[in-house]
N, C-alpha and C positions, 0 to 999 in steps of 0.2 A: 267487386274487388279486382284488382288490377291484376290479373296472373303474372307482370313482369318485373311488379315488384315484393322483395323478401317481405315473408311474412316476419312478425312482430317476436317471433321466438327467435328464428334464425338472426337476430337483428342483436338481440339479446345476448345470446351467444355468441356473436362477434364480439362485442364488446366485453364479455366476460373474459373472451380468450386473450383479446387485446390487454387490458387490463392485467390479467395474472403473466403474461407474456411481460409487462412494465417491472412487475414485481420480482420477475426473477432475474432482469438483467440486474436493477439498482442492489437487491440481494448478494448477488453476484458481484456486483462493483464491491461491495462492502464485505464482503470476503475476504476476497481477493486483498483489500486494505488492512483488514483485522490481519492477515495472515503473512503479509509482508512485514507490517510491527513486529508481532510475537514470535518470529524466526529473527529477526535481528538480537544480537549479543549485547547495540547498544542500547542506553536507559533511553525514557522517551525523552529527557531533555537535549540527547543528543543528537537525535531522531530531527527534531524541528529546527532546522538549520538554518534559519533570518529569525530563530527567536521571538518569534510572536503568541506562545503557547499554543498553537497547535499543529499538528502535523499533518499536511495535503498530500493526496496521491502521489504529488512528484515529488516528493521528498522522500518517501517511504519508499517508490520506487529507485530513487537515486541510491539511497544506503541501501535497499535491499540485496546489488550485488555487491560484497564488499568484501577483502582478501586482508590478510591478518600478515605484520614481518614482524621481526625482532630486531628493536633498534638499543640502543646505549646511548642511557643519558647521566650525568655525571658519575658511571660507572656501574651504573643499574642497568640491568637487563630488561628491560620494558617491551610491552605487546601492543602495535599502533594496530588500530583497523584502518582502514582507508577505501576510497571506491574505487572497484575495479574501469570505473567508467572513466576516468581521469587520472586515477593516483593521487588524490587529495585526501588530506589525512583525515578522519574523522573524529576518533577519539583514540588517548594513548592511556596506557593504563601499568603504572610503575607498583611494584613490590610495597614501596613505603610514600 
């Protein structure tokens, strides 16, 4: 046996650690996703912004920071959300 090279357990164990180390970043990606959606106020159709039915990282992060004003539209007090990243409106949401 070659004493310079790891034995077949140690070898194993890298890979194991490799391996669950994979698991907890994509988990983590996927967190982090679920929990940018589910903090946001708006619906998911408003979420997926080029309307393709589904919504990617950078969409969820673009609405995720998003600041709320009070605008008036023909005499209705309405509530826009909009991204703080731009000032572009995202959804408005009127009394009637």
């Amino acid at each position: 046996m070659n004493p310079a090279a790891p034995s077949a357990r140690k070898m194993h164990r890298s890979i194991r650690t490799a391996v669950l180390a994979a698991a907890l970043l994509i988990l983590g990606y996927w967190a982090i996703f679920a929990w940018m959606v589910y903090r946001s106020p708006l619906p998911y159709e408003a979420i997926d912004l080029d309307h393709d039915g589904s919504v990617s990282f950078s969409e969820a992060d673009y609405v995720s920071s998003f600041g709320m004003r009070t605008i008036y539209r023909q005499g209705e007090q309405c509530v826009e959300y909009f991204s703080q990243k731009d000032g572009h409106a995202l959804k408005l949401v009127c009394p009637h």
